[in-house]
C-alpha positions as CSV (number, residue, x, y, z in Angstrom):
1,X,-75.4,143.9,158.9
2,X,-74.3,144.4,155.4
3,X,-76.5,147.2,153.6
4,X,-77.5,148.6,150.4
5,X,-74.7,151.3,150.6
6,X,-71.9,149.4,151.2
7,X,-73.0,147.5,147.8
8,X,-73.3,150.6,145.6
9,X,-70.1,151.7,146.9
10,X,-68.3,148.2,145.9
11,X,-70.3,148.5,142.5
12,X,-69.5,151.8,141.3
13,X,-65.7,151.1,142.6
14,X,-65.7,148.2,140.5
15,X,-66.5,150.3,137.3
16,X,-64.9,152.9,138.1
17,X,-61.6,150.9,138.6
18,X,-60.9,152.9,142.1
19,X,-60.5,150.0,144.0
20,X,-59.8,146.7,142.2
21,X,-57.4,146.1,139.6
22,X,-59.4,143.5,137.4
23,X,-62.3,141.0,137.8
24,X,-61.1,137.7,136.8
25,X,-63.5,135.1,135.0
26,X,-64.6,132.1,137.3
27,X,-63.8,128.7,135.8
28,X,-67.4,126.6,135.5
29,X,-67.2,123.1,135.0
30,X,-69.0,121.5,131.9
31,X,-70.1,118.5,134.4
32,X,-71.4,119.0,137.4
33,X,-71.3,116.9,140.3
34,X,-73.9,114.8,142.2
35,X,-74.5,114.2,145.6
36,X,-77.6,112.7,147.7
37,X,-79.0,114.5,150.4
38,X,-82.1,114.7,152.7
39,X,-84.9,115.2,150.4
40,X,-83.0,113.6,147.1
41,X,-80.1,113.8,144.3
42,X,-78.5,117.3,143.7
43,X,-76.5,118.8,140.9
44,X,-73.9,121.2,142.1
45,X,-71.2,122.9,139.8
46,X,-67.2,123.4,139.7
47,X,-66.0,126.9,140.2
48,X,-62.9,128.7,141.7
49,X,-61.4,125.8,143.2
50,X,-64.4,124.8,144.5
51,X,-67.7,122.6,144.3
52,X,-70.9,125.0,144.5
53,X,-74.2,123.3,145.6
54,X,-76.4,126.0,146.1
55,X,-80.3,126.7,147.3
56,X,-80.8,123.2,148.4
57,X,-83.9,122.7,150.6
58,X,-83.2,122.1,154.2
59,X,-87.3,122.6,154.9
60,X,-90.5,122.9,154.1
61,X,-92.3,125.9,152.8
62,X,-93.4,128.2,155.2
63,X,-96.9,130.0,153.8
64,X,-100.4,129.3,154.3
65,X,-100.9,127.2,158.1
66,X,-96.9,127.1,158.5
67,X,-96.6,130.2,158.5
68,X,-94.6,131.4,162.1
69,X,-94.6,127.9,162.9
70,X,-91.3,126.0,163.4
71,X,-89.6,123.9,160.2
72,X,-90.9,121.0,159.0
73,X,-89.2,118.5,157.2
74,X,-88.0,119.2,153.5
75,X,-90.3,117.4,151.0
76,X,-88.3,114.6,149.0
77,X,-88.1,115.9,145.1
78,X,-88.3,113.5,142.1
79,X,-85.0,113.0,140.1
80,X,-81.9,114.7,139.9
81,X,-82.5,118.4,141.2
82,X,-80.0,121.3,139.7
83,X,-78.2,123.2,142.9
84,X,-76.7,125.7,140.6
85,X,-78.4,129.5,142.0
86,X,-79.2,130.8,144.8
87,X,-83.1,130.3,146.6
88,X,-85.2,133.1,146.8
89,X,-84.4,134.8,149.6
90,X,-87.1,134.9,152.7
91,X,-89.3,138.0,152.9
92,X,-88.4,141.2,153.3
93,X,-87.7,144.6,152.7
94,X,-85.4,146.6,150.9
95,X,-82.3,147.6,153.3
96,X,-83.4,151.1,152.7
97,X,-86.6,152.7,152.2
98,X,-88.3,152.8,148.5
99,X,-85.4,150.3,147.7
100,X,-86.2,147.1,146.6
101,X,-84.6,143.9,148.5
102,X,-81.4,142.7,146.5
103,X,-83.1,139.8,144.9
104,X,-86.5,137.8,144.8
105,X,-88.0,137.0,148.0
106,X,-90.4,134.2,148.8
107,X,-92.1,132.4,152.1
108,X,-90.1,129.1,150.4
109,X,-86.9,130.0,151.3
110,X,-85.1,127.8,153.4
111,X,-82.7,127.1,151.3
112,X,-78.6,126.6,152.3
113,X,-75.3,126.7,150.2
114,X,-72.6,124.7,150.4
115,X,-68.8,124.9,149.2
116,X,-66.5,122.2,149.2
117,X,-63.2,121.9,148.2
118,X,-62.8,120.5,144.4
119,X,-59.7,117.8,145.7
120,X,-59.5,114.4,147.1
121,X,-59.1,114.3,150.6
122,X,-57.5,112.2,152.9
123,X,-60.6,112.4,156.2
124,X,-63.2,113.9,156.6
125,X,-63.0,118.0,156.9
126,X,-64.3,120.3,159.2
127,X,-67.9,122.4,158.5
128,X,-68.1,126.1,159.1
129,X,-71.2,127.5,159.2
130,X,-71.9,131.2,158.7
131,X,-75.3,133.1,159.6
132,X,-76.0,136.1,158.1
133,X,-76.5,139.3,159.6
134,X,-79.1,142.3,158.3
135,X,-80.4,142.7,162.0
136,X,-83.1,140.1,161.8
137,X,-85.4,141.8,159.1
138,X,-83.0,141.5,156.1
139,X,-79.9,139.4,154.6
140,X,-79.6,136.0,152.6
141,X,-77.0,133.4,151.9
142,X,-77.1,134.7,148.2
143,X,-75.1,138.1,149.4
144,X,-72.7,136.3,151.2
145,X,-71.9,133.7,147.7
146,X,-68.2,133.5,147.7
147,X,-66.3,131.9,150.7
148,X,-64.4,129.9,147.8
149,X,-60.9,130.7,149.5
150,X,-61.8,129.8,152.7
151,X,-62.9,126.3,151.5
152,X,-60.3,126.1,148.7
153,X,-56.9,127.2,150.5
154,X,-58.6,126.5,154.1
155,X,-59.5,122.8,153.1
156,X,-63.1,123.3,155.0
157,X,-66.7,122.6,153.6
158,X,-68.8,126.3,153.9
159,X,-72.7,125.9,154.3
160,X,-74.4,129.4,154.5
161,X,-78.2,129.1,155.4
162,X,-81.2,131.5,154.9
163,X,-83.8,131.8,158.0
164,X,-87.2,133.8,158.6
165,X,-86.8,137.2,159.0
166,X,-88.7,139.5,160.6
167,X,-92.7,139.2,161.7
168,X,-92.3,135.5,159.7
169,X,-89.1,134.5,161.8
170,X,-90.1,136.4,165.0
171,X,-93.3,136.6,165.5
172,X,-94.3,136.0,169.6
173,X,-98.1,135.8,170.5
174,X,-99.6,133.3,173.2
175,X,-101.5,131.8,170.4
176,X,-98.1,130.4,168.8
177,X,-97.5,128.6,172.1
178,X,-100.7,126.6,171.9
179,X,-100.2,125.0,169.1
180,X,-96.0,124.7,169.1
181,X,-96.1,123.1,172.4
182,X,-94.5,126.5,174.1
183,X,-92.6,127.8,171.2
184,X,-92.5,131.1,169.8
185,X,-91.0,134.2,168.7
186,X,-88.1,131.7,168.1
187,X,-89.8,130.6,164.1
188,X,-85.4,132.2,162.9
189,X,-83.7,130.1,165.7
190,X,-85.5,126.8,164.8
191,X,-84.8,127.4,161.1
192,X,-80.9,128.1,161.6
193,X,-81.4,124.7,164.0
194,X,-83.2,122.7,161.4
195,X,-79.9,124.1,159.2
196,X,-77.5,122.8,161.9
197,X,-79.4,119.3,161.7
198,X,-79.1,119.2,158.4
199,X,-75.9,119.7,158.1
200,X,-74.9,117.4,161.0
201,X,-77.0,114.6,158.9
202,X,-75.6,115.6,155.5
203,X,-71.7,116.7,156.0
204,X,-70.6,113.3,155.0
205,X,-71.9,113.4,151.9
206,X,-69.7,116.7,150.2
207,X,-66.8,115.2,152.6
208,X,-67.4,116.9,155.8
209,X,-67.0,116.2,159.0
210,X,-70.4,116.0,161.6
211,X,-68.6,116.6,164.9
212,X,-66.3,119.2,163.6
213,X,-68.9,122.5,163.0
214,X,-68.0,125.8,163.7
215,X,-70.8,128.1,164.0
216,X,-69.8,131.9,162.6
217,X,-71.8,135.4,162.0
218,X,-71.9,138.6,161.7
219,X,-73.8,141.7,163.5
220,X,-77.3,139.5,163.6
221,X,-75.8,135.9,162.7
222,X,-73.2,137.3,165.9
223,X,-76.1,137.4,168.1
224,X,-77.5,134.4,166.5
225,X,-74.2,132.6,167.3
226,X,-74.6,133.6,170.9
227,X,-78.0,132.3,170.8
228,X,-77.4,129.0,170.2
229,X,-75.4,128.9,173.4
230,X,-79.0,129.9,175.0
231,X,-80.3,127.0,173.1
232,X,-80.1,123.8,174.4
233,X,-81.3,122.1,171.2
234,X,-78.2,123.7,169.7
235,X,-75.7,122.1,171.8
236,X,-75.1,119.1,170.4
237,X,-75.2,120.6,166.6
238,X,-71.7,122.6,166.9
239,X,-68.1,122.4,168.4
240,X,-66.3,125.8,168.1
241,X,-67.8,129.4,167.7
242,X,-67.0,132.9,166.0
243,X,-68.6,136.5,167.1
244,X,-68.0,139.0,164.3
245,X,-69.6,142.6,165.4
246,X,-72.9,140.5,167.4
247,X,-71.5,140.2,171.2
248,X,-73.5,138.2,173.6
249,X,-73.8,140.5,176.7
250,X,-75.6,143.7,176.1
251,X,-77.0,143.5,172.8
252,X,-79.6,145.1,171.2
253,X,-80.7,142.2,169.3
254,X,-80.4,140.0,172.5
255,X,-83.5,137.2,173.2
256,X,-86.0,138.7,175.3
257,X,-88.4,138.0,178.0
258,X,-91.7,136.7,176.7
259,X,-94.4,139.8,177.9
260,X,-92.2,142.1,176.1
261,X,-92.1,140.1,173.1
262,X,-96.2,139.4,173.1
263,X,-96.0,143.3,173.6
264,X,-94.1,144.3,170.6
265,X,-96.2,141.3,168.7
266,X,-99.1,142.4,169.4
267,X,-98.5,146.5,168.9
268,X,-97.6,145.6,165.2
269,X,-100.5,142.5,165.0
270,X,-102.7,145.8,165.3
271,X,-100.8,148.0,162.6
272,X,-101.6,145.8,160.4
273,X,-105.3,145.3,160.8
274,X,-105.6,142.0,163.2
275,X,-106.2,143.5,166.4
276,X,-108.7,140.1,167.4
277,X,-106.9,138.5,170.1
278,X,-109.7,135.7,168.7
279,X,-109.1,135.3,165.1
280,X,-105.8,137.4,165.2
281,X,-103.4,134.4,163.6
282,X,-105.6,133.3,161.2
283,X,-106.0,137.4,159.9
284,X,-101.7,137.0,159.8
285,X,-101.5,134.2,158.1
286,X,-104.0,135.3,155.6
287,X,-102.6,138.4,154.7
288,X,-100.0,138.6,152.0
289,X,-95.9,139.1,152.5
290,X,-96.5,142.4,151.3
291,X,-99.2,143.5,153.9
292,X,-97.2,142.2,156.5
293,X,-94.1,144.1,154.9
294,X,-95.9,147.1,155.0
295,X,-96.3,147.9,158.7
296,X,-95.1,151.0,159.8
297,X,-94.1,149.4,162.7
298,X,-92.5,146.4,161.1
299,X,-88.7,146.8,161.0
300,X,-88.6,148.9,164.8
301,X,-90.6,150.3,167.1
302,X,-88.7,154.1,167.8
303,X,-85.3,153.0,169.0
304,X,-86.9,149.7,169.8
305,X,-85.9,146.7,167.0
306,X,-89.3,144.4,167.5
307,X,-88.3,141.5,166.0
308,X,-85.6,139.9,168.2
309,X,-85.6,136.2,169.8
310,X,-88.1,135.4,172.9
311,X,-86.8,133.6,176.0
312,X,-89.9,131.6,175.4
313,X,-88.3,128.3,177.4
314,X,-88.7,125.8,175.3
315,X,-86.2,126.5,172.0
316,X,-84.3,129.2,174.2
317,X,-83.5,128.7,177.8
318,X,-81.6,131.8,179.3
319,X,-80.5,134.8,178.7
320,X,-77.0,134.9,176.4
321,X,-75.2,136.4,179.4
322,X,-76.0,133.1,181.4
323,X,-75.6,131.0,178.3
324,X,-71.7,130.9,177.8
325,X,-71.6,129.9,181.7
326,X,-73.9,127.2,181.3
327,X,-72.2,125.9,178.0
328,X,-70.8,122.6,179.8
329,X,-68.7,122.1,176.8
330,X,-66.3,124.9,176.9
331,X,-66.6,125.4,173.5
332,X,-63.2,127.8,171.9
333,X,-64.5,130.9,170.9
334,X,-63.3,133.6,168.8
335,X,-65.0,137.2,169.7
336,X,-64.2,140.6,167.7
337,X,-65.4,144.0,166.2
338,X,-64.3,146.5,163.9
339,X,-62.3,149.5,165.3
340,X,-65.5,151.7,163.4
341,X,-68.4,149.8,163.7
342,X,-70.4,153.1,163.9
343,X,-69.8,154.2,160.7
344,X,-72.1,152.2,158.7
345,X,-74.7,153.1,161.1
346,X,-74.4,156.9,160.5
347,X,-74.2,156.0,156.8
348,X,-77.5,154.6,157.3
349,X,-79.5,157.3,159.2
350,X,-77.6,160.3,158.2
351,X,-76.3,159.9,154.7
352,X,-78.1,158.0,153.4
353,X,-81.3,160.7,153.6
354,X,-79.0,163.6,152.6
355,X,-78.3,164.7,155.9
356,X,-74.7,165.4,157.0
357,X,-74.7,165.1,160.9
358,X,-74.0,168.5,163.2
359,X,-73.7,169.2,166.0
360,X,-78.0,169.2,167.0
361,X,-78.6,166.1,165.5
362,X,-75.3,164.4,167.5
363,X,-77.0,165.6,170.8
364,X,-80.5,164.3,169.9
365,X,-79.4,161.5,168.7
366,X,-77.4,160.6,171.9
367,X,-80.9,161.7,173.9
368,X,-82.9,160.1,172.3
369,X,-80.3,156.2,172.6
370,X,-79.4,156.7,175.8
371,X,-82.0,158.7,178.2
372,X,-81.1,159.3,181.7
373,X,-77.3,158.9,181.1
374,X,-77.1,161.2,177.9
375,X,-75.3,164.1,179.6
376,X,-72.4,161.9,181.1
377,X,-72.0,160.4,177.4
378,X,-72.3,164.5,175.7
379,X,-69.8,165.0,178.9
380,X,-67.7,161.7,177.9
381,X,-67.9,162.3,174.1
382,X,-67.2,166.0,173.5
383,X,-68.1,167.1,169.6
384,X,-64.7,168.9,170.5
385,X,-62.6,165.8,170.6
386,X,-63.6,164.9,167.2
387,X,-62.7,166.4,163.5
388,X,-66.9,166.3,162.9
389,X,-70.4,165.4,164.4
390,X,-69.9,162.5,162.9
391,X,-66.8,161.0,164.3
392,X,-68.5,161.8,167.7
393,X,-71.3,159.8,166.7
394,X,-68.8,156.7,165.4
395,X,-66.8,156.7,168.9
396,X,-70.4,156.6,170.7
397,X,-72.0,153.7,168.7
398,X,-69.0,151.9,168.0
399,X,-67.8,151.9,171.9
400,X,-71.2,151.3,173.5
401,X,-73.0,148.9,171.0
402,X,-70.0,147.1,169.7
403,X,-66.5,147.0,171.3
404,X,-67.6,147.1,175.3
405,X,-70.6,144.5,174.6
406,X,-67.4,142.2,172.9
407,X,-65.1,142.7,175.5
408,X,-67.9,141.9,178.3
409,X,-68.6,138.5,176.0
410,X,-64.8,137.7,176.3
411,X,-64.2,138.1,180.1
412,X,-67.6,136.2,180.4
413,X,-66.7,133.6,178.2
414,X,-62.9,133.2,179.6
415,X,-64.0,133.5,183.2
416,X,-66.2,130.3,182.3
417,X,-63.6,128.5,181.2
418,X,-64.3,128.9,177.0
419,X,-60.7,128.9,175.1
420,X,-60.6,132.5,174.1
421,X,-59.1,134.6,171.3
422,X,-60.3,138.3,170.6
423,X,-59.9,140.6,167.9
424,X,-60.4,144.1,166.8
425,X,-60.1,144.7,162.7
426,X,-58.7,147.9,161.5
427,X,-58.6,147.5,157.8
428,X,-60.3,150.2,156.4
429,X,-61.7,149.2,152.9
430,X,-62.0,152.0,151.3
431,X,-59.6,154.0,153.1
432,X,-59.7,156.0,156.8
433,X,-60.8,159.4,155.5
434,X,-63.5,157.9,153.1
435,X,-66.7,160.6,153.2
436,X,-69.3,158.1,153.9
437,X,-67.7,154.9,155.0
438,X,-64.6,156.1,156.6
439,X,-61.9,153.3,158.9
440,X,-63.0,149.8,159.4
441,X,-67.3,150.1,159.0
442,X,-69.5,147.9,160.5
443,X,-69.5,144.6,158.2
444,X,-65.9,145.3,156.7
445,X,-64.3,142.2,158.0
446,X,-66.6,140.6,155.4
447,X,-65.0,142.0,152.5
448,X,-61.5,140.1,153.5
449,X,-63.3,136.7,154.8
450,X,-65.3,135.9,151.0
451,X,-63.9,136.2,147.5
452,X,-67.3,137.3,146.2
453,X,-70.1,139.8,148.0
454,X,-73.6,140.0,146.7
455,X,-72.6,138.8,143.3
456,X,-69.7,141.0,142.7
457,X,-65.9,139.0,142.9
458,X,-63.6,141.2,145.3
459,X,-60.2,140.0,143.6
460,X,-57.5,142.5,146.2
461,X,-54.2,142.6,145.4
462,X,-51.1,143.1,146.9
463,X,-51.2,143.4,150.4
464,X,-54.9,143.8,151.3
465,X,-54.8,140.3,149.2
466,X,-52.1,139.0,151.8
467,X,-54.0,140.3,154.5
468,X,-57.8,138.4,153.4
469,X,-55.9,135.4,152.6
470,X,-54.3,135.6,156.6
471,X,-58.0,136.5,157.6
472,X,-59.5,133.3,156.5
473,X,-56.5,131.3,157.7
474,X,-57.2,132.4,160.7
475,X,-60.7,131.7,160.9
476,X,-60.4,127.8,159.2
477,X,-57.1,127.4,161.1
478,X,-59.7,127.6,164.2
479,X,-61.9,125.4,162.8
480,X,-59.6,122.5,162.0
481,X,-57.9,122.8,166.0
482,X,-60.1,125.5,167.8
483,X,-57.1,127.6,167.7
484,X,-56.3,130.1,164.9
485,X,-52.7,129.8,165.2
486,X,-50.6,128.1,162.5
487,X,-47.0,128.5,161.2
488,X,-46.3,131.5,159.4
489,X,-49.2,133.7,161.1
490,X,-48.8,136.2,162.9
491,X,-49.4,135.1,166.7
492,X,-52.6,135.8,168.1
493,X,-52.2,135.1,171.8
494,X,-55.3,133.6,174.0
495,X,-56.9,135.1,176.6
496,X,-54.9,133.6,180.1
497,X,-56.2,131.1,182.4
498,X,-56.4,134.4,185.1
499,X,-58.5,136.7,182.6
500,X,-62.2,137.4,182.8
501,X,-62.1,137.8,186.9
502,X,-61.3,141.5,187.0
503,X,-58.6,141.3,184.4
504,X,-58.8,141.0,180.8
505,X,-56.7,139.5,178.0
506,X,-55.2,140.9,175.0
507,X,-56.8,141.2,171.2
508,X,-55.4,141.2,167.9
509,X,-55.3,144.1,165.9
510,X,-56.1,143.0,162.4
511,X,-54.3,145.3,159.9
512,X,-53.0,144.8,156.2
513,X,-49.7,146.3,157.3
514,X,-49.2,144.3,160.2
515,X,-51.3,142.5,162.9
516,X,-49.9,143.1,166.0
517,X,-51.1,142.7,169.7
518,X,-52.6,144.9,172.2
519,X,-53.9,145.2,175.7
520,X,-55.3,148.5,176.0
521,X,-58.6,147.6,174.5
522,X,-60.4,148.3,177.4
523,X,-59.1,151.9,177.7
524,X,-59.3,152.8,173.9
525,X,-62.9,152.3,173.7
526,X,-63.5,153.6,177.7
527,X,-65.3,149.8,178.7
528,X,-65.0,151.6,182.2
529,X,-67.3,154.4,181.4
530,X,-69.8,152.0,179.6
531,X,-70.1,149.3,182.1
532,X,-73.8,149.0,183.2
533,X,-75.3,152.1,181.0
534,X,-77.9,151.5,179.1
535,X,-77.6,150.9,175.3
């Protein structure tokens, strides 16, 4: 869940010259090239190494009637049509409040990118596609627009699609099941499905291969990854998988059983004027984005996030803790996190207001997340331990919501038979001791997997470029064989045959100066403490 302060931080680096040594000048093409797709004849462009087709309609518009419903098929276009910027992205909010969202925002905005390689090729390459994280209520494929190393140098296609966010992707009332045949609060799911489809039916044409997808995403596109397993419409649309910071045991943003979601649905159907049970969809549809955007209700409910998946049984089956044991294919996997995921949170809710945590607002924020068992964590977690509130705070969010839920995903996944390779990154971008976004923040991995982030090239140098360049060998190396291995990497051992039935394997420690492997994981972030507490 990449956010609004991690991109001023970047920006002001970048003029500052703190953290870059120099923005070099993409290389455009003065003839584009054209491809034909579902829906017509595209113009991409030539840049970096790579060919660009971007914000090419996988869909339908979503407004009016089609609002909350599931995708319908993309309208052909007359002519040739120019894939040279980003679509809109799909309605939202700014990632923090009074701020607008990064770009323009429309209900037509399922849209995808693709990057190819700009070189003949010999067969057909694999696809990896990556879905964007922002929690469900925020994100786009146009802040994620530059994984031009990892097709360029890792001889893959890249296709990075936007999906309904929010009330417009998540939306669960009874009503929605009438008329969808069973289907709803899944409107996101269907849209990164109708994605997968289009890819499948559309790879050959930039040169890629349809039985060799790989499905990756961070935070929310984790979760969304691990959805798919749930999702039996899914199974047939990928072949290997990545979990970046999004586990699929334990997670907040997990799929959820229907009454709940009607619950939630309903709550914020009222906020916002269209309490009706009997004209209550037809008052949502007619109200503007806006309206619906200004809910207080409409991003969470207290500690509650409302707009997550519903188990509604029809687009998703079971839960994602059943899903990797059902998967019949035993697709590889690759599941990691970042050694401090909680610091982008605490960014977020403490910083970002202009409050500097203590030691009150550690203990009420541990009350208020965890209830009945906030005493054993206080106990567990002592502010004494840590050099600040905040550090306390990092360890609590980063063990319980991000490195335990991973490491439960990996001795599911393994003990089901799934191929398994799991990481932990430890690159801290703008250094360990950084006052706001100190060790390897939530999202960080990001900045070493694409060349450019929300419009902004990230050109490293030295060894933190040797280190991205490993990264997104790594993660295409997978997606050629389904193992990340390859001569001249460091080895990243698999989880054993024997792990995931009371034992567990070892992870990579991803590090500029030296990826090495561990297999105290499990102890470091005290998995035994957090097994079966709430989150």
């Amino acid at each position: 869940m990449i956010r609004w302060i991690v991109r001023t931080v970047i920006a002001l680096t970048v003029v500052t010259g703190s953290w870059f040594a120099g923005i070099p000048a993409s290389v455009v093409a003065s003839a584009p090239l054209e491809v034909l797709v579902t829906g017509g004849s595209i113009s991409g462009r030539v840049a970096d190494g790579t060919v660009e087709y971007l914000g090419i309609p996988f869909a339908a518009p979503t407004g009016g009637s089609a609002r909350f419903g599931p995708p319908r098929p993309v309208p052909p276009w007359p002519g040739v049509r120019p894939a040279r910027d980003h679509g809109p992205q799909c309605s939202q909010n700014g990632y923090l409040p009074g701020l607008p969202p990064l770009g323009p925002t429309s209900e037509d905005c399922l849209t995808i990118d693709v990057y190819a390689p700009d070189r003949a090729r010999e067969r057909p390459l694999p696809v990896m596609v990556f879905l964007h994280g922002g929690g469900y209520i925020n994100g786009s494929n146009s802040e994620y627009d530059g994984p031009t190393r990892m097709a360029a140098d890792g001889d893959v296609i890249v296709a990075i699609p936007n999906y309904r966010l929010g009330p417009f992707g998540f939306l669960s009332l009874p009503e929605l099941t009438a008329e969808s045949g069973g289907a709803t609060g899944t409107a996101g799911i269907q849209d990164q499905q109708a994605a997968l489809r289009w890819v499948r039916d559309n790879a050959p044409a930039f040169g890629g291969d349809p039985g060799n997808v790989t499905i990756f995403g961070e935070s929310a596109g984790g979760v969304s990854v691990c959805t798919h397993f749930a999702a039996p419409g899914s199974d047939a649309l990928f072949a290997k998988a990545i979990v970046q910071s999004g586990a699929c045991a334990q997670a907040p943003l997990a799929p959820i059983d229907p009454a709940d979601a009607f619950a939630r649905s309903r709550r914020y159907a009222e906020r916002v004027g269209c309490a009706d049970a009997a004209t209550r969809l037809a008052c949502l549809r007619a109200l503007p984005p806006a309206t619906l955007l200004d809910a207080p209700n409409v991003e969470s409910d207290g500690q509650t996030p409302i707009w997550v998946p519903s188990i509604d049984g029809v687009v998703i089956t079971r839960t994602l803790d059943a899903a990797l044991t059902g998967d019949v294919r035993k697709a590889p996997l690759i599941v990691g996190s970042t050694s401090a995921e909680g610091a982008l949170s605490v960014a977020e809710t403490d910083y970002a207001v202009g409050h500097v945590p203590d030691a009150a607002s550690y203990e009420r924020y541990v009350r208020e997340s965890f209830g009945a068992d906030a005493d054993q964590v206080l106990a567990r977690y002592p502010l004494a331990r840590y050099p600040s509130p905040a550090a306390a705070q990092i360890a609590v969010i980063t063990d319980s919501r991000f490195a335990c839920p991973a490491l439960i995903t990996s001795r599911t996944a393994r003990e089901a038979g799934h191929p398994l390779w799991q990481y932990e990154f430890d690159q801290a971008p703008l250094g360990a001791a950084d006052p706001i976004l100190p060790g390897a923040f939530h999202s960080s991995e990001l900045l070493y997997l694409f060349t450019r982030f929300m419009g902004l090239p990230i050109p490293w140098t030295g060894a933190s470029a040797a280190f991205a360049a490993q990264m997104q060998r790594w993660w295409t190396t997978f997606a050629h064989t389904g193992d990340p291995n390859a001569p001249g990497s460091p080895q990243w051992s698999a989880w054993p045959e024997s792990a995931g039935q009371g034992t567990d394997g070892p992870a990579l420690t991803m590090r500029a100066t030296g990826s090495f492997m561990t297999d105290d994981f499990a102890a470091r972030h005290d998995c035994a403490f957090w097994s079966g507490r709430s989150r």
